[in-house]
C-alpha positions as CSV (number, residue, x, y, z in Angstrom):
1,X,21.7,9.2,6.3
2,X,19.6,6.7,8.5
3,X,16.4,5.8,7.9
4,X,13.8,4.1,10.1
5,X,11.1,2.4,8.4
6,X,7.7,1.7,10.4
7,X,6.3,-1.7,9.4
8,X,9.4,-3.1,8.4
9,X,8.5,-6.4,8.2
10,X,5.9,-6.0,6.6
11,X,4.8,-6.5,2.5
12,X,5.7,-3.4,1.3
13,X,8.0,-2.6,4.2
14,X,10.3,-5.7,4.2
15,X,10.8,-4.8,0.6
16,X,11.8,-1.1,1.4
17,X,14.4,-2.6,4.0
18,X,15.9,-5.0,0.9
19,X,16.6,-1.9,-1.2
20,X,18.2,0.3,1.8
21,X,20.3,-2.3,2.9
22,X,21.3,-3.3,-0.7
23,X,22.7,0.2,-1.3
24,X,25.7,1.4,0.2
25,X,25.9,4.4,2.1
26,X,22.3,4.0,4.1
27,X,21.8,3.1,7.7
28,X,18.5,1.4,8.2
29,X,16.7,1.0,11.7
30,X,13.1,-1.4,11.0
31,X,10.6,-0.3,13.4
32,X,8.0,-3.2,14.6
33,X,6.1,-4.6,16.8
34,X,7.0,-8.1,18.3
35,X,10.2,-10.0,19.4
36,X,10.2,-12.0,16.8
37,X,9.6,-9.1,14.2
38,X,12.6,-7.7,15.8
39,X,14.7,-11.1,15.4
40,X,14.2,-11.9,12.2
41,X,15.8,-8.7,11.2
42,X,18.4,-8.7,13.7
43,X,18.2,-12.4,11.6
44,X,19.5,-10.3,8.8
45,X,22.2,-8.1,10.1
46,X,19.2,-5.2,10.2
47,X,18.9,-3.1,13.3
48,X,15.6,-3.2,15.1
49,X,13.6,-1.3,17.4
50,X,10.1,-2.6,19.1
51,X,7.2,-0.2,19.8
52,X,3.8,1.2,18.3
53,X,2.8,3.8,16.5
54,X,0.4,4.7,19.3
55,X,2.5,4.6,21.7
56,X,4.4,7.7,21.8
57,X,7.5,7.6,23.8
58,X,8.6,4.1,22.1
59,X,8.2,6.1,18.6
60,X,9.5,9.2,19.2
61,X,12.9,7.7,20.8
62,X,13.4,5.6,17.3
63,X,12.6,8.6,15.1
64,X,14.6,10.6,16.8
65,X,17.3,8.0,15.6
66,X,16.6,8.6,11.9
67,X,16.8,11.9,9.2
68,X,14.2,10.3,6.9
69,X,11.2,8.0,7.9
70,X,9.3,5.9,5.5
71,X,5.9,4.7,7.2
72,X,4.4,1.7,5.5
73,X,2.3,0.7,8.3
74,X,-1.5,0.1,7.6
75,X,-4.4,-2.0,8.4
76,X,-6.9,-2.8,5.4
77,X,-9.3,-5.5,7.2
78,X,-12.9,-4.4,7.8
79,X,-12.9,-3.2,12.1
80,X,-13.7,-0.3,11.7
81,X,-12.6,0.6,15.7
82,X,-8.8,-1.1,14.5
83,X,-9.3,1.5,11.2
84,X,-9.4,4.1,13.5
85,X,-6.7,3.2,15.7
86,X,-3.8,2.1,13.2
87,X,-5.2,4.4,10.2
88,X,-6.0,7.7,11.9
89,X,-4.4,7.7,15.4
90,X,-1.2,6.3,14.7
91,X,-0.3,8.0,11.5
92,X,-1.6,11.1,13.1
93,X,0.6,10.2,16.0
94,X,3.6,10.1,13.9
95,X,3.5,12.7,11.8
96,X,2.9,14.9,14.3
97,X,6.3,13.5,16.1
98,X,8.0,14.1,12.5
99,X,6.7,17.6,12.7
100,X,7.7,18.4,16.2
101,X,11.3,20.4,16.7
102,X,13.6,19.0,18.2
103,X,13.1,15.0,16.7
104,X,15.4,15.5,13.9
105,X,13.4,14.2,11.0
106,X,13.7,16.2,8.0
107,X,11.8,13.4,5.4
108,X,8.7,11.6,6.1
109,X,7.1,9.6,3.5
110,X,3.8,7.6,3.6
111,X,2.6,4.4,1.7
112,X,-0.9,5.0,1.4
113,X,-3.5,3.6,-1.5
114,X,-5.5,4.8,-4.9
115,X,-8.4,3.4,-2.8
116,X,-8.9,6.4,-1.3
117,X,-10.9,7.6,-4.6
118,X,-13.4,5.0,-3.9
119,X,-15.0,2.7,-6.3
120,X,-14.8,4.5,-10.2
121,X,-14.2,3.7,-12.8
122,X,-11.7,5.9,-13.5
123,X,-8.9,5.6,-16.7
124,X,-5.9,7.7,-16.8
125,X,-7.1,9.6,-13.4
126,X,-4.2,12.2,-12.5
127,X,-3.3,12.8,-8.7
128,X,-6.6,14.2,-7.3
129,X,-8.0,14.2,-10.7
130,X,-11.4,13.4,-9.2
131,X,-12.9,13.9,-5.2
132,X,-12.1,11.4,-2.7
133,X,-14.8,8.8,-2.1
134,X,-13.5,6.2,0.1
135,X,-15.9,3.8,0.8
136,X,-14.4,1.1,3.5
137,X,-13.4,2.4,6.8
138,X,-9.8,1.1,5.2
139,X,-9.9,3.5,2.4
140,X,-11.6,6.5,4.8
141,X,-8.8,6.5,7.9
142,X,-5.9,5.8,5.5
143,X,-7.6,9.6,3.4
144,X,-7.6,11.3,6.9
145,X,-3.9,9.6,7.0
146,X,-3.1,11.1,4.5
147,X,-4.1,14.6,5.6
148,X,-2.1,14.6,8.5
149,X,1.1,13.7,6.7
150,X,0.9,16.5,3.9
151,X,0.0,19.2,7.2
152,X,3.8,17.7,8.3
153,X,5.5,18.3,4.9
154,X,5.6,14.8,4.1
155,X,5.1,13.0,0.7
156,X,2.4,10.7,-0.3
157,X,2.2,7.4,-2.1
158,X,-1.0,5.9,-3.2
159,X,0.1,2.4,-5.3
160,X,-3.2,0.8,-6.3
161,X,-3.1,-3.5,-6.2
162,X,0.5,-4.5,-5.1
163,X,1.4,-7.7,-6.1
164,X,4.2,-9.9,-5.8
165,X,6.3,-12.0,-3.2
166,X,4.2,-11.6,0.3
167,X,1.0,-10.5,-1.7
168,X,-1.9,-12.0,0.9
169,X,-4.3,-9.9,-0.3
170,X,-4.2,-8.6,-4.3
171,X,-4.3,-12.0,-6.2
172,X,-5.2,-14.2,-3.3
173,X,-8.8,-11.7,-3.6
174,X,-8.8,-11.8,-7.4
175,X,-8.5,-15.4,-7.4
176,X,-10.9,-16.5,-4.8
177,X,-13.6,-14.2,-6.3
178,X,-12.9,-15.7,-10.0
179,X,-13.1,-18.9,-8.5
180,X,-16.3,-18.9,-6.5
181,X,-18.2,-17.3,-9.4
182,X,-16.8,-19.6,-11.7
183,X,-16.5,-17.1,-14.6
184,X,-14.3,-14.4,-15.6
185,X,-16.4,-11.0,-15.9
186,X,-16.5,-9.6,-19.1
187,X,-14.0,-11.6,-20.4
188,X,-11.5,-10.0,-17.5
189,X,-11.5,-6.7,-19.8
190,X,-11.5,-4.5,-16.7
191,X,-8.1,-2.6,-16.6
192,X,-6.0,-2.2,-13.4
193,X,-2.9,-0.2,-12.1
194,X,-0.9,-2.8,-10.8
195,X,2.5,-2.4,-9.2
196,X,5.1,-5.3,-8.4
197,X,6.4,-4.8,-4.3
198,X,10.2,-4.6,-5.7
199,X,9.4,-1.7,-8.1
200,X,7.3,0.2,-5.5
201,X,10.2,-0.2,-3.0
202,X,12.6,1.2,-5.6
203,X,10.7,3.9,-6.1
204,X,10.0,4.7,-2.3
205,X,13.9,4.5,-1.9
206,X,14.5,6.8,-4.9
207,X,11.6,9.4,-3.7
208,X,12.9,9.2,0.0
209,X,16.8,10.1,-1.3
210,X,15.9,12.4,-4.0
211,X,17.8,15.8,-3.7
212,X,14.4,17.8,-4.2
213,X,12.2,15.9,-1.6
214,X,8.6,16.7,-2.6
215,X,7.1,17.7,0.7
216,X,3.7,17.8,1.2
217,X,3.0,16.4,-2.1
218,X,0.7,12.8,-3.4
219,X,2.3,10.7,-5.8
220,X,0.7,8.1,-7.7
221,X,3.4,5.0,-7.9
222,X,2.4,2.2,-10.2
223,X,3.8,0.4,-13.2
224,X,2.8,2.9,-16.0
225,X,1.1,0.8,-18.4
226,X,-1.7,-0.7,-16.6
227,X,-3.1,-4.4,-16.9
228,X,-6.3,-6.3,-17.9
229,X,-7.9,-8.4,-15.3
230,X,-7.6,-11.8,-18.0
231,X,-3.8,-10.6,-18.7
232,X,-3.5,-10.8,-14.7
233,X,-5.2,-14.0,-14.2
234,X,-3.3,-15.6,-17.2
235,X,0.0,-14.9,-15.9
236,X,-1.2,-16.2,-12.3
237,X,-2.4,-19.8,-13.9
238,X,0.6,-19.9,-15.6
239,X,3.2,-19.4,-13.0
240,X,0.8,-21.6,-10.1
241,X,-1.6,-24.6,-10.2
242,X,-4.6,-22.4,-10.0
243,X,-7.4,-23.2,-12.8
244,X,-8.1,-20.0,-14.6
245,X,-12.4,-20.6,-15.2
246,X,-13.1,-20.4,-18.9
247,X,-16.3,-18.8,-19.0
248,X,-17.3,-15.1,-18.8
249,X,-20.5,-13.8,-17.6
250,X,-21.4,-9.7,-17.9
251,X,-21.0,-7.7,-14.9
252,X,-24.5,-7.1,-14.4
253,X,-25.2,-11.0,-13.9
254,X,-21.5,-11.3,-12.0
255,X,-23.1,-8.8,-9.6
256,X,-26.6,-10.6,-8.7
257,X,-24.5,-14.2,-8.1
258,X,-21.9,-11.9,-5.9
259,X,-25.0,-11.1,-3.9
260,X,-26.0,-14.6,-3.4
261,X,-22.7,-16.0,-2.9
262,X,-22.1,-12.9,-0.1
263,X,-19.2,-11.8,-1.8
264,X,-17.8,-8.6,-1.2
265,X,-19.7,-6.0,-3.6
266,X,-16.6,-3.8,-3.6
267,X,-14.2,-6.5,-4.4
268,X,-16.3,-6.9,-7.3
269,X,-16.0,-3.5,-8.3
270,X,-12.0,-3.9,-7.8
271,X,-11.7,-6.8,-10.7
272,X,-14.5,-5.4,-12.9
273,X,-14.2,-1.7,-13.5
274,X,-11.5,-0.1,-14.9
275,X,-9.2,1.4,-11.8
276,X,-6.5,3.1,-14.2
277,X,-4.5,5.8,-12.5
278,X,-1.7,7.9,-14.5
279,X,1.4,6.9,-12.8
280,X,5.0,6.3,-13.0
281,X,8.1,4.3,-11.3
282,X,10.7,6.2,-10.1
């Protein structure tokens, strides 16, 4: 079996390349987009190809290489026009290459995110439990993303916060927030569905080789106990110099001094209401 992953050097997507090439029996192929990308996995005794995902003749010759394709390729700044283009176009771009006869792929699997429900709360929320209501242009291309890997039979992960080695964006965010207000919010009571990048990689190996592959289903993948905000911050202080605050303001005053500070009012949401999805490792 060979397996190509897109965004292979990547967060989630180096990760995935550590547990194919740790297991024996896998060929692995690590699609990016740079030279350099391409040496530091050559780097590793990992084969690389370069190209884009919008850029069709470059993808379709590596996934013609490959039986199974794991796509963690994503782009979660705030451009909407670069939304469009990485989100929407290119995953649209390669399902549809996974889809068309003659290309070879028989598994396509794609990382996706819980933020595609938008802002909840939620606690316990099943797969599609409640309507999608993504609210950054993030959240809304990676939903249509979605959509068109489902249409091509292939299976869906939505992790909520990754964290781990590599993490630039989960506790980096938490942090600076918690640290520019000051204060905890409600004593960091909010709980989370958190995932560490080594677990979710396991489990995107395991779903990708599993001998029932679950086409054109959604999966939630996170740790299955979730975590509270203070338990998160706690462990962070502890294992870094960073200065957990020790006061606590309600959410309702955390909110006005966001608004003054021109913090992001979603980000807010993220570490103060409850974002708990029913989920499992695999």
């Amino acid at each position: 079996m060979t397996t190509l992953v897109l965004g292979a050097t990547g967060f989630i997507g180096s990760a995935v390349m550590n547990q194919l090439v740790s297991r024996d029996g896998n060929a692995a192929i690590g699609f990016v987009r740079t030279d350099s990308a391409a040496k530091q996995l050559s780097r590793n005794g990992i084969a690389a190809t370069i190209g884009d995902i919008n850029e069709s003749a470059s993808l379709r010759v590596a996934m013609s290489q490959a039986s199974t394709v794991i796509c963690c390729v994503s782009y979660v700044g705030d451009d909407e026009q670069q939304c469009v283009h990485v989100n929407e176009l290119g995953i649209r771009n390669v399902a549809s290459i996974a889809a068309a006869v003659g290309v070879g792929v028989e598994r396509l699997l794609y990382v996706s995110t819980a933020a595609v429900y938008g802002p909840g709360p939620f606690r316990d929320l099943p797969v599609n439990g409640a309507p999608l209501k993504p609210l950054s242009p993030a959240s809304r291309t990676r939903a249509l993303a979605e959509e068109f890997v489902r249409d091509a039979g292939g299976l869906v992960v939505r992790p909520h916060l990754v964290y781990g080695p590599g993490d630039r964006w989960f506790l980096p965010t938490l942090t600076r927030i918690v640290s520019r207000l000051d204060s905890i919010i409600d004593n960091g009571s909010a709980i989370l569905s958190v995932v560490d990048v080594n677990l979710l990689a396991r489990s995107i190996y395991k779903l990708s080789t599993e001998q029932q592959f679950r086409y054109g289903s959604t999966l939630h993948v996170n740790e299955p106990v979730p975590r509270t905000v203070i338990d998160l911050l706690e462990h962070h202080a502890r294992e870094t110099n960073w200065t957990l605050p020790q006061g606590s303001i309600p959410r309702a005053d955390a909110v006005k001094v966001a608004a003054q500070l021109g913090l992001d009012m979603h980000k807010i949401d993220m570490i103060s209401l409850d974002h708990w999805f029913r989920s499992r490792l695999y």
